[in-house]
C-alpha positions as CSV (number, residue, x, y, z in Angstrom):
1,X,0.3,-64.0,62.6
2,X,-1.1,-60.4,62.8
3,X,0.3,-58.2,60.0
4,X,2.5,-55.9,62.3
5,X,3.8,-58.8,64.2
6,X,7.2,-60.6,62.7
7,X,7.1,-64.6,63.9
8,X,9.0,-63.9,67.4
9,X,6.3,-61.6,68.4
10,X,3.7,-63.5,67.1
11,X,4.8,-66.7,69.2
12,X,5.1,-64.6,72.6
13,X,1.4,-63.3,71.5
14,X,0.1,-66.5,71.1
15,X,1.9,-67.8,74.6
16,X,0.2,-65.0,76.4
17,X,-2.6,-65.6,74.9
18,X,-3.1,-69.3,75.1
19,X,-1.4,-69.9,78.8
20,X,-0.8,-66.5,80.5
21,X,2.7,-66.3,79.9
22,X,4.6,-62.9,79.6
23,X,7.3,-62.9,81.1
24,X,9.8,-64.8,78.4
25,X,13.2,-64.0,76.7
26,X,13.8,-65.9,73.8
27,X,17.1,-68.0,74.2
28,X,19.4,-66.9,71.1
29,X,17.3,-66.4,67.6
30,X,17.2,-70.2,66.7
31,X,13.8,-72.1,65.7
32,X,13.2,-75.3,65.1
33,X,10.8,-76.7,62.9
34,X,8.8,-79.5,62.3
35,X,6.5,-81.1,59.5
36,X,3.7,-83.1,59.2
37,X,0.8,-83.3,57.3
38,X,-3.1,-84.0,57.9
39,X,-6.7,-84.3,56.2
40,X,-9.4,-81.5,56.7
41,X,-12.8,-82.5,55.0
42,X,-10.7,-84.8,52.0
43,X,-7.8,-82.4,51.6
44,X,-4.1,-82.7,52.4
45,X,-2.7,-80.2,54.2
46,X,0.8,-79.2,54.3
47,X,1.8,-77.5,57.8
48,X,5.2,-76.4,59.0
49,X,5.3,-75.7,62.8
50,X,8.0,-73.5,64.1
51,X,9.4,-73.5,67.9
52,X,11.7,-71.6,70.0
53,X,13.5,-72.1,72.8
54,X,12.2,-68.9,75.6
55,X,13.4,-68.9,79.4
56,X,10.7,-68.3,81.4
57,X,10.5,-66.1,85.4
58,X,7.2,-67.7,86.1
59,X,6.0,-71.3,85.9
60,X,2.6,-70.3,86.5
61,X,-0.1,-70.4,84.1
62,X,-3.9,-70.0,83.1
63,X,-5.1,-72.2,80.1
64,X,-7.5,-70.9,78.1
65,X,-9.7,-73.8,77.3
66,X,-10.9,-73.0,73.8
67,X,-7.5,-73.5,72.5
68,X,-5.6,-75.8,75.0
69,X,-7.3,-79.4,76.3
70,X,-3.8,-79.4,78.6
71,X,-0.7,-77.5,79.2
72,X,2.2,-79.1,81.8
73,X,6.0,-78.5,82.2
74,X,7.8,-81.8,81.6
75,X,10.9,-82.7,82.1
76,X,13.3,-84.4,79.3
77,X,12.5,-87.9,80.1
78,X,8.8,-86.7,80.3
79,X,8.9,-85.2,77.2
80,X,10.1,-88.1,75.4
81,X,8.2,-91.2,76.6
82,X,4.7,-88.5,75.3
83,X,6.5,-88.1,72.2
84,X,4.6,-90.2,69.4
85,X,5.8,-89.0,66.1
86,X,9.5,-89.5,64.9
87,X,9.6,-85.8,63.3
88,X,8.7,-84.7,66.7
89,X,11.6,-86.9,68.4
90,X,14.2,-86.2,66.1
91,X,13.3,-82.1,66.6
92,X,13.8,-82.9,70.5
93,X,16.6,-84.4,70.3
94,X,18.1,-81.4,68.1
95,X,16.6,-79.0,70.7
96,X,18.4,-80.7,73.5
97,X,21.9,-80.9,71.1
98,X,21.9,-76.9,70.8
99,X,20.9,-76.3,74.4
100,X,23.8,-78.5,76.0
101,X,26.0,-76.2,73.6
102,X,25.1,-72.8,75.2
103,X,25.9,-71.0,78.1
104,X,22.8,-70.1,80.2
């Protein structure tokens, strides 16, 4: 995160950045956020990963291949037979609670 940017600007950055994406409204200020943690040359790292929900006008998009291997536009049942990590499926399944709850 750039030190003018607040998280929601940072995360439309790094969409635009990463896939071409720009034009995006976030849908209502709610993230969800998921743990996990890894080893980098013997030491444990702690990350929290934060995600919102953004509608999108354009599907189309431009990877930029230093950060992305792949980026594709599932659908739910897509989404969770690639889903490996219970952290990960219980975060879906939260994400799809609070979406069914809003008007769109």
């Amino acid at each position: 995160m750039e030190k003018w940017e607040n998280e929601i600007q940072a995360a439309k950055r790094e969409l635009y950045e990463e896939v071409d994406i720009k034009d995006i409204e976030i849908l209502e200020n709610k993230s969800f956020e998921t743990q996990y943690f890894f080893e980098e040359n013997g030491e444990k790292i702690d990350k929290t990963s934060k995600y919102w929900i953004w509608l999108v006008d354009n599907k189309d998009t431009k990877i930029q291949q230093a950060e992305l291997l792949e980026f594709v536009w599932l659908n739910e049942l897509e989404v969770k037979r690639r889903l490996t990590h219970n952290n990960n499926k219980m975060m879906f399944d939260e994400i799809l609670k609070f979406i069914k709850n809003i008007d769109l």
